[in-house]
N, C-alpha and C positions, 0 to 999 in steps of 0.2 A: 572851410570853403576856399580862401586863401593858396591853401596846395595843393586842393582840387584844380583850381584857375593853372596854378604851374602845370600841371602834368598834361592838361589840357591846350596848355603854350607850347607843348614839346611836342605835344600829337600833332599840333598845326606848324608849327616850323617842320616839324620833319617830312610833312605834306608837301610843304612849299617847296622845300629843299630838292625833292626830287621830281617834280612833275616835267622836267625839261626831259631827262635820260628818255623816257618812250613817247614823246611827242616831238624831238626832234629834229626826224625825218618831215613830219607836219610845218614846223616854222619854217625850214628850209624853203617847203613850196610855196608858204604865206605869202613869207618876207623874199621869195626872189632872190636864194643866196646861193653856194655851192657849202662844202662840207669842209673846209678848211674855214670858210665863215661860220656855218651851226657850231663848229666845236667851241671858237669863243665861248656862247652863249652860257653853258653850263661851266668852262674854265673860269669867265670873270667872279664869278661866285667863290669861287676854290679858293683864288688867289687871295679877294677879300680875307676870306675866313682863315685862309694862312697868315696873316698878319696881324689880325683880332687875338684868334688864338692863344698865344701867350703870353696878352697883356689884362684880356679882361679879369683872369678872376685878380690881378693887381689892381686895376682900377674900382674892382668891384670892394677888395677891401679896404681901400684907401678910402671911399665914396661913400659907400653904401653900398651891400648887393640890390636890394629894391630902388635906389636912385637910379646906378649905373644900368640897371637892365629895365626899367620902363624907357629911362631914352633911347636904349640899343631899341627895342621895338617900337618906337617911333620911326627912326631912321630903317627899320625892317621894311615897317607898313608902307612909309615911303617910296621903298624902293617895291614894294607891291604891286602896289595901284603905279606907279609907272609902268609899269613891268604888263600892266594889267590893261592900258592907256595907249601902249606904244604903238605908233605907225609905222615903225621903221626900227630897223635896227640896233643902232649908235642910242637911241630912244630904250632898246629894252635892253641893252646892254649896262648901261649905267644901273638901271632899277635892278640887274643881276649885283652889279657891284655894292647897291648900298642892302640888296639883301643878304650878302654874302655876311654881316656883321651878327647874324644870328648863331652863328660859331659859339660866341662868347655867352649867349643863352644859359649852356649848360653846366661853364662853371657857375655863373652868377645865382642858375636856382639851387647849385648846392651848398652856396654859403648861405640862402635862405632859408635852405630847409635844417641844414645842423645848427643854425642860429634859433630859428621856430620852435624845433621841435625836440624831445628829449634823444640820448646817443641812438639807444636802439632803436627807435623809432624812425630816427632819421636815417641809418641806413638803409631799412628796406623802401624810405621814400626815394633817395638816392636812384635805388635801383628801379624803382617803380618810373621814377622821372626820365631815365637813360632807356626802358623800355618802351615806354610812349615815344620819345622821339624816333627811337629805331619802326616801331611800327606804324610813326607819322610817312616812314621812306616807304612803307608797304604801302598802306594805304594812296599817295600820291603814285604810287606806279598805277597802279587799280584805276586809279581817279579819273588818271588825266586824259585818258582815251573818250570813255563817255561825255565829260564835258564839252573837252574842244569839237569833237565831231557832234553832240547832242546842242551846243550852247556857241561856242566859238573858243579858240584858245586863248583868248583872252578871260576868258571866264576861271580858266584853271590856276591863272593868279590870283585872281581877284579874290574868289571864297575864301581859299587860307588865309588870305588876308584880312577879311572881314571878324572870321575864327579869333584872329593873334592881337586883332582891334580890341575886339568886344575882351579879350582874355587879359589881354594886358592892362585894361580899364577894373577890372575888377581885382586884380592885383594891384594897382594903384591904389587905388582906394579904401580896399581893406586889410591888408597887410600892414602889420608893423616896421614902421623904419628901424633898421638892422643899425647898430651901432657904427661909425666906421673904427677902422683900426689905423691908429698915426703912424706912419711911413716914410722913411727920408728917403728913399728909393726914387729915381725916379722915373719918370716913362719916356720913350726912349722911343721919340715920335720922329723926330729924323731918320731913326731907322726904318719904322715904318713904312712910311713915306717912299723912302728909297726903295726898301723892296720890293714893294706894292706894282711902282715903278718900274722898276726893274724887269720882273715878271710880265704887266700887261705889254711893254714894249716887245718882247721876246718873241712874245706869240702873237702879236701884230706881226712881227721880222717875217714869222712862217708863213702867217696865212700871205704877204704881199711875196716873198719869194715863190709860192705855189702860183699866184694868179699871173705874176712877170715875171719871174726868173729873177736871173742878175740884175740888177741895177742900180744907178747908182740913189733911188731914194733906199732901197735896200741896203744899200753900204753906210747909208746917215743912218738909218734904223738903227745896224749892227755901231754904230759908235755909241749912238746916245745909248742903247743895252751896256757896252762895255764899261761908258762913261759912270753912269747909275751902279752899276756892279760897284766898282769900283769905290764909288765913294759912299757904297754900304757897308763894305768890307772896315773902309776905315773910320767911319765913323764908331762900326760896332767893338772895332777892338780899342777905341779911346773911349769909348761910353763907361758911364761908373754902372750903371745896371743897363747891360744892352739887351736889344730885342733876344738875340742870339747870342750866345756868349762861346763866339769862334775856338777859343782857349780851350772848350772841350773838346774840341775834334782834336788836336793832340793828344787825348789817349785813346791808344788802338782799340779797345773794346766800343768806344763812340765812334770813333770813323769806319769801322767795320760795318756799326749798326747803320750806319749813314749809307751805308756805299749799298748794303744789300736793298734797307729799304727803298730804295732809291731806282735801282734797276729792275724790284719786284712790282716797283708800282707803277714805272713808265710802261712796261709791258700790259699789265690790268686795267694803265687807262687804256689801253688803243684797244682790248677790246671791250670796254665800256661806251665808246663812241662807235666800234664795225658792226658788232651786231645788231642794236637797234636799227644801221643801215641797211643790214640785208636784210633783215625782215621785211625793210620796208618796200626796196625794191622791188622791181618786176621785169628784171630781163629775161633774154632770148636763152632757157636754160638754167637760171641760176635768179635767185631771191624767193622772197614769198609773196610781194604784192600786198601783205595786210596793212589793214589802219592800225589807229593809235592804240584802239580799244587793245586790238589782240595783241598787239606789241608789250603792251602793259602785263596782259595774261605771260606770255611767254619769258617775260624777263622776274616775276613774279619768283619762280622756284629760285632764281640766282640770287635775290634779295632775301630769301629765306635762310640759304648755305651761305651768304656773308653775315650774316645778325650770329645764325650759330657756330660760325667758325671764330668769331673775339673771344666767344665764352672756350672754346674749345682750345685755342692758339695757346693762352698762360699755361694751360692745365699741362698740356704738351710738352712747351716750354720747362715745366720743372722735372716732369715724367723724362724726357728724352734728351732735355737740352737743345737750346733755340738751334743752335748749327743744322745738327740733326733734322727737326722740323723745316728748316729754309729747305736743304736738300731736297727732301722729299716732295713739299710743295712746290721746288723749282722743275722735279722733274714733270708733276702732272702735268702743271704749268704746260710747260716746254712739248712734252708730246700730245695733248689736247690740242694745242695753235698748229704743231706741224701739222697732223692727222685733220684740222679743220681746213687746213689750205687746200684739201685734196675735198674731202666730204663735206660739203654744207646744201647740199641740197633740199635736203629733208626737216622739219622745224623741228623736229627729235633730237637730232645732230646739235644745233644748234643750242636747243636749250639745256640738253647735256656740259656743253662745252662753258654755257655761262655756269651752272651748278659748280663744275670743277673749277674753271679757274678763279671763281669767288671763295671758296672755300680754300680755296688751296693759297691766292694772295693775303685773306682774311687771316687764317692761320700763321701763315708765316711773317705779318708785320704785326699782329701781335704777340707773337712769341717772343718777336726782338724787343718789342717793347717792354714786354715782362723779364728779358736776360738783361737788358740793359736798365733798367731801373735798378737790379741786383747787384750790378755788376757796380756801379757810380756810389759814391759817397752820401750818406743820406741827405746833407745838405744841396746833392746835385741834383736828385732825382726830377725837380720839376723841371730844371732846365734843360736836364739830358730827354725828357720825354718830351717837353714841350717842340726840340731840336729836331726829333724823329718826327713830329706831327707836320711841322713845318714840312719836311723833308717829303711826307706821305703823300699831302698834297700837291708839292711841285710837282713828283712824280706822275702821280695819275693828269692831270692839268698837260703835261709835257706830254705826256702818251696820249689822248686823248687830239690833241692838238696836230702829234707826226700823223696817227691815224687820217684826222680830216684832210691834210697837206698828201699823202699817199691818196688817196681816192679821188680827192681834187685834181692830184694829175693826171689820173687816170680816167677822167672822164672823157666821153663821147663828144663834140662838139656840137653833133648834129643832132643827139638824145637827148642830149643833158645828163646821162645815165652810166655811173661809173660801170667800170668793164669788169668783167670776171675775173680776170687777172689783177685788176686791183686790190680787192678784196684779197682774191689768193699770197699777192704781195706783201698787204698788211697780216692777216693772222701768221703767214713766215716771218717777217720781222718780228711781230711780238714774241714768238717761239724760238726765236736766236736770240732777243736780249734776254727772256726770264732766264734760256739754256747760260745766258752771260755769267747769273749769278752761280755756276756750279763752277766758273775760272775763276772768280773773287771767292768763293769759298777756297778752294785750292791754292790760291795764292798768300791770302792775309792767315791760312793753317800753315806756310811752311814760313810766313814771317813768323808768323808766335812762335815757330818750334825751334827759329833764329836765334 
């Protein structure tokens, strides 16, 4: 019963997790914002869970996995029902940030389940627990239209969250406390801290340069950003077990992996934030005008081709060689957004264009992830993969973010309603940086051949 409750924790986190992507357009209208404000919404989360990330399953063996992960879903539920509560913005934006710590969910129920249960069995719960959460992100696409239009959108917080209440009480309760494991490591909370930091300031800098331009609280923005940076960098490289352990990016097959996933996923967020917009739109020639419901339907198959592109990405990866894979994926990439800039009238168009570029960015950062776990020491492997996660989520968060800041400026003053050319602007941008990564392939190939 015990790791029924987990698997059933993963369905409702992964629910939670994504109800914002097709009901976005929706908040926007609620809460009174433009799209350089909606993209926060779903960035504070990312950013959280970039920071969680590669400390929880340390915490979780230092602790307990069962300690350390009923209080991560306290501070979940928390930020739930805020989330589920909020009148205002600043209001459901922190309830993003303190649900962002659901990240750490799923190392924590795999130290419970190989601790619960015998080897073989626990892998396939492993796998069984990593599936539910992936189809908890299906599900919350499905979801969140009927509710918020049938209920309010408040409502599409609130259930998951009631779900992760009720789940996580029965995991508490009846689960055995997991032994902890003694650790002189330590946790490496300043770094946190800083980057967390670091991060939310950033994308504050964008959304206030999209709504005023220059100025000078934007030039204090850009200091306290540079200031934070700054003293993450050096904190991380005095730290005895840092968050990050910089020292890896000096070797070329890590900065490599860095640099691709990086520019592959600035590109997949911005269209992870355009298209739910145009769907939702309805100008003079171009959008579709639908609600939440159908938005959920239409982005549906793109959730499908990123779940089976991880499983596909390793395979690829060993079969072809991750280089090889980036390429290929950089091309679909690349000509999917150009070819979108011209056609997107049609909702076929569109949801074609989510299909490929999900599958194609899905592919190629887990391929790097599976080259670069091979490629490092086996004593690196968590920190070099932990590096790349970090890394995945700035990316999409930073893409996601230029997207809203690109439509923001382009909007109509007397509509409310970005322009055509907006839109066109951004899927061209996303299709010159993912084209970016075929010059970083070509360049870090004739360093190695240096």
């Amino acid at each position: 019963m015990p790791i029924v409750a987990l698997g059933v924790l993963a369905l409702a986190l992964g629910t939670l997790q994504s109800v914002v992507e097709p009901a976005l357009p929706l908040l926007q209208g609620e809460l009174g914002i433009g799209p350089a404000e909606g993209a926060l919404i779903g960035n504070t989360l990312l950013i959280t869970g970039a920071v969680i990330a590669p400390v929880a399953g340390k915490l979780g063996d230092r602790y307990g996995g069962k300690r350390v992960l009923v209080r991560l879903m306290a501070v979940v539920a928390a930020g739930g029902m805020l989330a589920a509560l909020a009148p205002n913005l600043p209001v459901l934006l922190l309830g993003q940030v303190l649900q962002g710590v659901m990240v750490g969910a799923l190392p924590l129920s795999f130290i419970l389940v190989r601790k619960h249960l015998p080897a073989g069995t626990s892998q396939a719960a492993i796998g069984l627990v990593v599936a539910l959460f992936t189809g908890g992100g299906m599900v919350g696409t499905l979801m969140a239209g009927p509710i918020a239009e049938g209920l309010s959108w408040h409502w599409m917080f609130a259930l998951p969250t009631i779900v992760i209440i009720a789940t996580a009480s029965v995991v508490a309760r009846l689960l055995t406390p997991d032994r902890p494991v003694p650790s002189h490591d330590r946790i490496d909370w300043p770094g946190l801290l800083l980057l967390s930091g670091t991060l939310l300031a950033f994308m504050l800098g964008l959304v206030r340069v999209t709504s005023t331009g220059l100025s000078p609280a934007v030039g204090a923005i850009a200091v306290v950003v540079a200031a934070l940076a700054s003293g993450w960098v050096v904190i991380e490289r005095r730290a005895v077990s840092p968050m990050v352990d910089l020292r890896m990016l000096a070797k070329p097959a890590m900065w490599h992996a860095c640099v691709f996933t990086f520019v592959i996923t600035v590109g997949s967020g911005m269209v992870i934030f355009l298209l739910p917009q145009l769907f939702a739109v309805s100008g003079d020639g171009y959008g579709l005008g639908v609600g939440t419901t159908d938005i959920g339907l239409f982005l549906l198959p793109g959730a499908v081709a990123g779940a089976v592109s991880d499983s596909v990405g390793g395979i690829a990866a060993r079969r072809f060689g991750p280089r090889a894979v980036v390429v290929v994926g950089t091309v679909v990439t690349a000509a999917t957004m150009i070819a979108l800039a011209s056609l997107h009238t049609e909702a076929w168009q569109l949801v074609l264009a989510k299909v490929l570029t999900a599958f194609a960015a899905g592919v190629g950062t887990t391929a790097l992830l599976a080259g670069t776990a091979t490629a490092v020491g086996t004593g690196d492997i968590g920190i070099a993969t932990g590096l790349l996660v970090v890394t995945r989520v700035i990316g999409v968060a930073l893409g996601a973010q230029v997207g809203g800041a690109i439509l923001a400026s382009g909007t109509d003053p007397l509509t409310g309603l970005p322009a055509e050319s907006a839109f066109a602007t951004g899927f061209a941008v996303a299709g010159l940086v993912a084209a970016l990564s075929l010059l970083v392939v070509h360049i870090t190939k004739k360093g190695v051949r240096a």
